[in-house]
N, C-alpha and C positions, 0 to 999 in steps of 0.2 A: 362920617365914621371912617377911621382907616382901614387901611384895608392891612393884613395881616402875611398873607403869601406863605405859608407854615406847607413846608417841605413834607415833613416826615409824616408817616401814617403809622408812627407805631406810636401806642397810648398805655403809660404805665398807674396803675390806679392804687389811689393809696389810703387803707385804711386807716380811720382813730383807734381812739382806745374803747374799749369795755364793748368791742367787737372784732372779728377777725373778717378776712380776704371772701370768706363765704356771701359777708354784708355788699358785695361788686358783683355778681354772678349776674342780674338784671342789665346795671350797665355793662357788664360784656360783650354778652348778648347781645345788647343794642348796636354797641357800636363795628362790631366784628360785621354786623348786617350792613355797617357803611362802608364796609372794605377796610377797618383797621385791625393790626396786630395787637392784640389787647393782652397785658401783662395784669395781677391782680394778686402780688406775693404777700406774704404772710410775713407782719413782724418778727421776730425770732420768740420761740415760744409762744407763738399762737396757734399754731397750722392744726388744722384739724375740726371734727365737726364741734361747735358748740356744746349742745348739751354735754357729749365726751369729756371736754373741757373742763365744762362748770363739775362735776364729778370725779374726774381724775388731774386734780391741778398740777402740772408741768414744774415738777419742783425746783426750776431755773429763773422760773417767774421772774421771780422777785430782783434777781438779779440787772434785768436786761431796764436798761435806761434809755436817755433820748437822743446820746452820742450810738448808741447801739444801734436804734431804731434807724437812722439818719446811715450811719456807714453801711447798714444791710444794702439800703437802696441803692448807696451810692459804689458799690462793688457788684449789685444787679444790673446797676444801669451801663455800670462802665463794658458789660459785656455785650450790650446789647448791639447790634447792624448797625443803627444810627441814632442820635441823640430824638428820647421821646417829648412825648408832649406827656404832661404831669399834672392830674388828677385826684387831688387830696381831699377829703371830709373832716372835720372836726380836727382832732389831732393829726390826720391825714393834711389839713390845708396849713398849718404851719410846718409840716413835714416838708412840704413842697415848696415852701417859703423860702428853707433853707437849700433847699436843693437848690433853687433856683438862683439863689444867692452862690451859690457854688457851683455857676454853671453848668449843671445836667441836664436841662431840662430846654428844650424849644419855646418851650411855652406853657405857662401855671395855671393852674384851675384852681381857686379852693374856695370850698366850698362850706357855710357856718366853721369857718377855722380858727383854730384858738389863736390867739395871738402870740406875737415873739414880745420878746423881751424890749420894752421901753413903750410897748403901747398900756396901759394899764386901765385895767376893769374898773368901771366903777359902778357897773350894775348890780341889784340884790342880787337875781337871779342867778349871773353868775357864781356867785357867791355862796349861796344857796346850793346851785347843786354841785358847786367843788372842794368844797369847804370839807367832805367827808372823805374825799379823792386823797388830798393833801392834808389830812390830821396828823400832827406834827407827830401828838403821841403813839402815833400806828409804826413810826418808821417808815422801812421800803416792806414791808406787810403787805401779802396782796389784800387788792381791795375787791369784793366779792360785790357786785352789783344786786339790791334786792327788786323788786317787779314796782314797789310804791319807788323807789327811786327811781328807776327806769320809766316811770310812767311820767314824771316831773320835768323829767331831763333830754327824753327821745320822745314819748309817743304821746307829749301835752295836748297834741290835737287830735288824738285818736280814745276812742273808750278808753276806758279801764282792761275791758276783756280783749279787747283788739289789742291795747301795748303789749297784754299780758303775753298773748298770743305772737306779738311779735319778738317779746325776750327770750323766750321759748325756743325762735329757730335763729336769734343770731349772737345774743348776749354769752361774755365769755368774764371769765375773772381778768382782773391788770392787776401792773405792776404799779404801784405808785411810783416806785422811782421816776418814772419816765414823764410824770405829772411834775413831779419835782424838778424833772431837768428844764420844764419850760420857763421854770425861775432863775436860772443860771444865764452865764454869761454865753456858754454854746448857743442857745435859743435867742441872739443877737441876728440882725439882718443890716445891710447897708441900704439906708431907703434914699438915699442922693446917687449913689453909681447908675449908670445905664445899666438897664436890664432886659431878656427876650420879655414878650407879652404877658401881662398878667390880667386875671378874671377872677374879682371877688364877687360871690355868690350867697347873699343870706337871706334867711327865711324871719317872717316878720315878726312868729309867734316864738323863735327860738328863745331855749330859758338860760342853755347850759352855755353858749353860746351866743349870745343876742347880734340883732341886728345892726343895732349900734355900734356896740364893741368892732362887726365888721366893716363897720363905714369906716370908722377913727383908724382900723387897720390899713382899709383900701387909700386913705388919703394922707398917709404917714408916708408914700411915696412919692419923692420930692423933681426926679429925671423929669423934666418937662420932653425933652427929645425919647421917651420910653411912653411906650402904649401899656395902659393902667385902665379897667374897664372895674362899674362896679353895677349888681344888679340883686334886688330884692324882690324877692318873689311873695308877695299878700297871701294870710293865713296857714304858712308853712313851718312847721317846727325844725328840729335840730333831726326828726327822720323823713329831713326831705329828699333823701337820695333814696328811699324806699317807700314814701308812702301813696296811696293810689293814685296820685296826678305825677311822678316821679319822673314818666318819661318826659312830658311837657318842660322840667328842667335838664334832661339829658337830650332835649333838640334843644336849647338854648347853647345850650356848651356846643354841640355838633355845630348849628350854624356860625358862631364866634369861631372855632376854631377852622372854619373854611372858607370864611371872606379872604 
């Protein structure tokens, strides 16, 4: 195993879609307990508590895309003491994809991430549950997440009344645009350059996101001289950065990221 030498102790965490910065508040927590400076900003037009949210929708929504989403961080990060280490979920791990394509980052986490651009799904499930994200006929219309979709696409391994309960305190409306933008040519990555460390993380049961899809990601990186780690965690869906075994994979990232 290499060993990795990661300087920095500041950790910036980065949400997906169809949740906000509140979905991080755990691994904060966690890791702020290991001595790090823990970041957990809020894409543009998300900030706030959920439900608020789902109830009073941020009439700029619609607007903000995945060029958007990507410069927020990247004018967050540019302010920061020292360059972080980078923390992404779902649309959070191709967020961090790019960043780290664009040098910001120490060191990549991501976690069930969507993919960039030239890896292509060929799972149902994805398909299944993105297919209503990206309905051609909606536009950039936001897309309102319902508790039967959410329960498909996040909380497959949880009841019914447990997903429900989990939409409850972190599900927020998106923009589709920004689903849109993973189609585009911005959502490209160079998987031949040298890159700092990266750590693809997938859950086995994930539907929105499959496991698969993140292997084919994690080995589309071609730097033999660049450290590329990849780990699948048994029984875990696309809410595995919150579901009851969650910190078990926030010590996996803590120990990768301090060999």
């Amino acid at each position: 195993m290499k060993t990795l030498n990661l300087k920095s102790k500041t950790i910036v965490l980065v949400h997906g879609l169809f949740v906000n910065n509140k979905s991080w508040e755990g691994w904060k927590a966690f890791f702020e307990a290991k001595g790090y400076t823990v970041y957990n900003p809020a894409n543009p037009s998300h900030l706030g508590n959920p439900a608020d949210l789902r109830t009073n929708i941020d009439p700029n929504l619609t607007k903000v895309n995945f060029v958007d989403v990507v410069e927020n961080l990247v004018k967050f990060i540019d302010a920061l003491p020292e360059k972080p280490i980078l923390i992404g979920h779902s649309l959070g791990g191709l967020t961090v994809q790019k960043l780290m394509d664009l040098g910001k980052g120490e060191a990549g986490v991501m976690i069930d991430g969507a993919p960039p651009m030239g890896v292509i799904p060929f799972e149902f499930s994805f398909w299944k549950s993105n297919l209503t994200v990206v309905n051609p006929f909606k536009g950039n219309s936001v897309f309102m997440p319902t508790k039967e979709w959410f329960h498909y696409t996040f909380g497959n391994t949880l009841s019914r009344t447990e997903s429900d309960k989990v939409f409850d305190e972190i599900a927020v409306p998106e923009s589709r645009a920004i689903a849109w933008g993973t189609l585009k040519s911005y959502a490209k990555v160079d998987f031949k350059k040298a890159h700092q460390p990266l750590l693809f993380i997938a859950g086995e049961k994930d539907n929105i996101m499959p496991a698969s899809l993140n292997k084919r990601n994690f080995k589309a990186y071609k730097n033999a001289d660049s450290i590329t780690d990849f780990k699948m965690f048994e029984g875990r869906g696309h809410y595995i950065c919150g579901d009851e075994n969650w910190e078990e994979v926030a010590t996996y990232v803590y120990n990768w990221i301090s060999k």
